[in-house]
C-alpha positions in Angstrom: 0.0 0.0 0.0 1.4 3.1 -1.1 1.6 5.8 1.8 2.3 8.6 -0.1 -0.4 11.5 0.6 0.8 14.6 -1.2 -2.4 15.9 -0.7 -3.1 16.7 2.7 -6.5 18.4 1.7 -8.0 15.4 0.1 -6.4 12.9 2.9 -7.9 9.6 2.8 -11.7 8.4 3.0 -12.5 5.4 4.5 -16.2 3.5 4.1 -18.1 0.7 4.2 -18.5 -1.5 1.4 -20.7 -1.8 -0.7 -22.7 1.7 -1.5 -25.4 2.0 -3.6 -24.8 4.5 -6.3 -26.5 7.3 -5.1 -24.4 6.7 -1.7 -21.1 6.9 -3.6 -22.4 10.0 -5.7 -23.4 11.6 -2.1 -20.5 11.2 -0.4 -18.5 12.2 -3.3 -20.6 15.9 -3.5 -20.7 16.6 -0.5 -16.8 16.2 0.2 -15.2 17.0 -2.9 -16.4 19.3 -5.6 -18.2 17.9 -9.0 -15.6 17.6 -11.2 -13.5 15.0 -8.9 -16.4 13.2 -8.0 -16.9 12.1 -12.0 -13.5 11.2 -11.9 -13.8 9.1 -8.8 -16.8 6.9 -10.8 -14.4 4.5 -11.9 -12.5 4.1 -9.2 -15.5 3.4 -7.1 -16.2 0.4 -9.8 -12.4 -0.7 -9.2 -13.5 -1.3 -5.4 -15.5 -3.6 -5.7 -12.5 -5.9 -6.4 -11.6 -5.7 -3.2 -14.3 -7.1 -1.3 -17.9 -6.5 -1.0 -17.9 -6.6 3.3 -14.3 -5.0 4.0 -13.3 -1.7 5.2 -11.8 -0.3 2.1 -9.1 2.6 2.4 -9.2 5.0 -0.7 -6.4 7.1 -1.8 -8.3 10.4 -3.5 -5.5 11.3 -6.2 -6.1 14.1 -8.7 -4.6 12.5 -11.9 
């Protein structure tokens, strides 16, 4: 797991999976502005490969 955090800002988010789209797309406005939460959509698809019942640890990245 890579520990790098450049942005301090952002930081790390950590939920319980799985979220129902309209979960995802709420936690996403209310934190972050629009633009990064539409970026963020495929990522949220990528967690699902991790585990449907784990704690998943997401690294919010501007890329």
């Amino acid at each position: 797991m890579g520990n790098k955090s450049n942005n301090q800002e952002m930081g790390k988010f950590y939920w319980p999976t799985p979220m129902t789209d309209p979960e995802w797309e709420m936690y996403f406005e209310r934190r972050l502005n629009k633009q990064t939460a539409e970026n963020l959509k495929y990522r949220k698809k990528r967690c699902s490969l991790y585990g449907k019942s784990r704690m998943v640890a997401w690294s919010v990245n501007k890329e």
